[in-house]
MIZATOR-227919 format. One line per 8 residues: number of its first residue (from 1); their letters; for each residue x, y, z of N, C-alpha, C, O. Coordinates in Angstrom, 3 decimals, m for minus. Example, Ala and Ser with C-alpha at 12.3 -4.5 7.8 and 13.67 -1.06 7.14 Angstrom:
2
1	as	13.190,m5.690,7.800,12.300,m4.500,7.800,13.200,m3.300,7.800,14.236,m3.319,8.465 ~ 12.850,m2.250,7.080,13.670,m1.060,7.140,12.900,0.030,7.870,13.409,1.138,8.039
! end
This chain:
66
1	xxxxxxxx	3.816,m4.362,m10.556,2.932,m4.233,m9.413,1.625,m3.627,m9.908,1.805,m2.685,m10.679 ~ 0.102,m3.994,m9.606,m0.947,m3.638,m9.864,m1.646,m3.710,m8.625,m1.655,m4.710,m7.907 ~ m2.356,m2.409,m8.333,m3.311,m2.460,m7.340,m4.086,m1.726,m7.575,m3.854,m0.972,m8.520 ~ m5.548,m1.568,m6.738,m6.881,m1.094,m6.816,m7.383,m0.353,m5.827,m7.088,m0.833,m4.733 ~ m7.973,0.546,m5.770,m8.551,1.037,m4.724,m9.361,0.305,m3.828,m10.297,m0.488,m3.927 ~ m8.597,0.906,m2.776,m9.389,m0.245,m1.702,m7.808,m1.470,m0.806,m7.607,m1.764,0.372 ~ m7.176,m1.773,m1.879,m6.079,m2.387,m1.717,m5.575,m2.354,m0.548,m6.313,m1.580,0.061 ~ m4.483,m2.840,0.408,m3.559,m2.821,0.682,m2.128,m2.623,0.700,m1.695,m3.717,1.063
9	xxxxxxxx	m0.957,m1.696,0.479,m0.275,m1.964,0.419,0.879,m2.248,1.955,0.869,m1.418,2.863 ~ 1.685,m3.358,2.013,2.469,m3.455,2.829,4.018,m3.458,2.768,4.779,m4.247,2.209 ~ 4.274,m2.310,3.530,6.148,m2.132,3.196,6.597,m3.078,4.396,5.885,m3.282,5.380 ~ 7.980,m3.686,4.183,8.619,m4.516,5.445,9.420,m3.227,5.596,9.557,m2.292,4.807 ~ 10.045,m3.474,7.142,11.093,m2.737,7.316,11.997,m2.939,6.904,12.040,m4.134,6.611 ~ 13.165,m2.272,6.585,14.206,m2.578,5.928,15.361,m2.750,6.676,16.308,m3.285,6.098 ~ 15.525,m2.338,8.109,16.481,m2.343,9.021,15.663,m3.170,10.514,14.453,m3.372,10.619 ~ 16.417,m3.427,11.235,16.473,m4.158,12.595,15.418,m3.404,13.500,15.684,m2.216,13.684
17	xxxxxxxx	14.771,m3.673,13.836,13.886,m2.754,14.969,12.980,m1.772,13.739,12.381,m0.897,14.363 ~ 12.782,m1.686,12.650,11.631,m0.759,12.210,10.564,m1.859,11.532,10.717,m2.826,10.786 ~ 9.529,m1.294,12.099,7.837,m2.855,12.119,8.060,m2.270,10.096,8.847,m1.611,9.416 ~ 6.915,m2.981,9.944,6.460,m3.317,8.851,5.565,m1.953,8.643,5.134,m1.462,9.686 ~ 5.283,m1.377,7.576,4.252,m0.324,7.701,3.046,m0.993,6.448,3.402,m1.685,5.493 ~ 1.509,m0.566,6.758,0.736,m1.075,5.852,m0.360,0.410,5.938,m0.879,1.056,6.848 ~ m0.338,0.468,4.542,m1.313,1.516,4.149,m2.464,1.165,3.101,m2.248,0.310,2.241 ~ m3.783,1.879,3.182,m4.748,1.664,2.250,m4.537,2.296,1.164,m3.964,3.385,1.172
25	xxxxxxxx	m5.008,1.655,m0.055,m4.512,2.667,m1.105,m6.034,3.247,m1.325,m7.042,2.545,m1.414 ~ m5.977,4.859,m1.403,m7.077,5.009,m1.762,m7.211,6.170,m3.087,m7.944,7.155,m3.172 ~ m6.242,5.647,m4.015,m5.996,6.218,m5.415,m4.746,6.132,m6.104,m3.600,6.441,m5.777 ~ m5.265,5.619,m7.177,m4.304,4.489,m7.865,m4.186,5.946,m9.080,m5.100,6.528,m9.664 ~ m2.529,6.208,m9.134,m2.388,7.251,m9.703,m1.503,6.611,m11.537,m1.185,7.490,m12.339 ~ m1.291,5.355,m11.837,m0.117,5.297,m12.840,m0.918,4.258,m13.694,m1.535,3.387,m13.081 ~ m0.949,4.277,m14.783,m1.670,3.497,m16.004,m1.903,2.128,m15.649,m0.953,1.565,m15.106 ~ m2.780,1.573,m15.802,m3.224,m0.137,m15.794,m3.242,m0.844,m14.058,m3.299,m2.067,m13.925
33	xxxxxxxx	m3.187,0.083,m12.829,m2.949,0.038,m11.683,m1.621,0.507,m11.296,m1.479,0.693,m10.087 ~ m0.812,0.696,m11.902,0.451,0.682,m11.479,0.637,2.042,m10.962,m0.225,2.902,m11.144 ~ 1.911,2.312,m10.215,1.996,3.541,m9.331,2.332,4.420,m10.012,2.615,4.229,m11.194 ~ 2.395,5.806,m9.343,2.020,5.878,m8.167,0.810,5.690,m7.157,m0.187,5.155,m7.642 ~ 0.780,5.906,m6.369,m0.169,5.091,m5.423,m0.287,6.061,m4.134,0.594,6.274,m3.301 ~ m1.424,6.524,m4.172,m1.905,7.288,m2.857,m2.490,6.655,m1.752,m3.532,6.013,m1.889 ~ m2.101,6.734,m1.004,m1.863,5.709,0.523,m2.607,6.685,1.573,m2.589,7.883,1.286 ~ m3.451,6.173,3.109,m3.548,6.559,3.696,m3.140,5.539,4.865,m3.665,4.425,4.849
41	xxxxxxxx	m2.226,5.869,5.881,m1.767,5.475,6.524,m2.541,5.072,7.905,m3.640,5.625,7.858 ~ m2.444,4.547,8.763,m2.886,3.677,9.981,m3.503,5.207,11.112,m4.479,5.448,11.823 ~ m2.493,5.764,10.777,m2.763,7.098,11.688,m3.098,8.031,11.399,m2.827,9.010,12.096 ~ m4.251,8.214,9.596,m4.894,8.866,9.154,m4.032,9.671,8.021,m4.551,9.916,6.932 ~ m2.638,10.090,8.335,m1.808,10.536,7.205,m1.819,10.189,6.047,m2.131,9.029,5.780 ~ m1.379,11.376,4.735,m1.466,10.703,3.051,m0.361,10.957,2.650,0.157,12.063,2.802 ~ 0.219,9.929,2.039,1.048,10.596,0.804,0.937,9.549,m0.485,0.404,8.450,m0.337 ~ 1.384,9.902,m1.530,1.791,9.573,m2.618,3.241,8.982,m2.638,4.289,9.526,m2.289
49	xxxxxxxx	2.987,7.494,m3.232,4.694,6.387,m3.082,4.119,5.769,m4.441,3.042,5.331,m4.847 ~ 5.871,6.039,m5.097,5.811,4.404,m5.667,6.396,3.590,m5.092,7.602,3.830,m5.150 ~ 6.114,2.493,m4.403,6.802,0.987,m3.723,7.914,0.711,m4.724,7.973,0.951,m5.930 ~ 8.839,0.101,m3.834,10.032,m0.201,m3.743,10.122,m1.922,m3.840,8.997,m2.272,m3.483 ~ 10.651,m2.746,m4.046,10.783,m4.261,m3.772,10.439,m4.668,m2.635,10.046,m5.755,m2.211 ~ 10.632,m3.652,m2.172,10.074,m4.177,m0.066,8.603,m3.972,m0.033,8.215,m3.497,1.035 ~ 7.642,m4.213,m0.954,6.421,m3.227,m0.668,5.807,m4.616,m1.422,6.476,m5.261,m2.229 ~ 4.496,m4.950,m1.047,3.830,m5.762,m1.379,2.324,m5.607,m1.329,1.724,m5.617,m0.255
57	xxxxxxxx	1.602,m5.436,m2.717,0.061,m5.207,m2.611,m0.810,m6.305,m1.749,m0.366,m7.444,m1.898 ~ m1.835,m6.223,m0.967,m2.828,m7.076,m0.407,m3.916,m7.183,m0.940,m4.793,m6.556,m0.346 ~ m4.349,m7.898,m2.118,m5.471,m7.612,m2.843,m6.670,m8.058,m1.938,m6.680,m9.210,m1.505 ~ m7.740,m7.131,m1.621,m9.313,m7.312,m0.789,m9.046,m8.591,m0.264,m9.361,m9.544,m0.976 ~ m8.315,m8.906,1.292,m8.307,m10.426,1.897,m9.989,m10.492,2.706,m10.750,m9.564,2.978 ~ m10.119,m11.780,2.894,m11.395,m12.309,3.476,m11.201,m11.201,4.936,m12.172,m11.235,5.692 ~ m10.567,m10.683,5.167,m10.572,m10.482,6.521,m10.589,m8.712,7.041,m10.499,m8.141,8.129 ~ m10.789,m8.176,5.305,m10.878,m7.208,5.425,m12.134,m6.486,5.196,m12.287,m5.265,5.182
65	xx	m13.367,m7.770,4.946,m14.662,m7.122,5.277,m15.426,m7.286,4.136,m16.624,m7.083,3.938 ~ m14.344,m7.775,3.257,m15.250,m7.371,1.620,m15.778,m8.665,1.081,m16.408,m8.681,0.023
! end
């Protein structure tokens, strides 16, 4: 997994009834992009994740302005 600041990352839920969660990455903490990965979340919250198989980078889409 490689991502950039600015990125996207998107987790699926993993169980029945929990949405999808998508966070900005806004600091790419692990050699060559790779994680860990500092995230700010939809509702302003931070933490630090390394993604899991359920987690998928969004590299800069047309629709995110850039």
């Amino acid at each position: 997994m490689e991502a950039h600041t600015g990125d996207r990352l998107l987790t699926h839920g993993r169980t029945v009834g929990q949405h999808d969660q998508v966070a900005e990455i806004v600091e790419v903490l692990g050699d060559g992009g790779g994680p860990p990965y500092r995230l700010r979340f939809e509702d302003g919250h931070e933490s630090i994740r390394s993604p899991g198989p359920d987690s998928v980078v969004q590299h800069g889409t047309e629709d995110s302005g850039r």
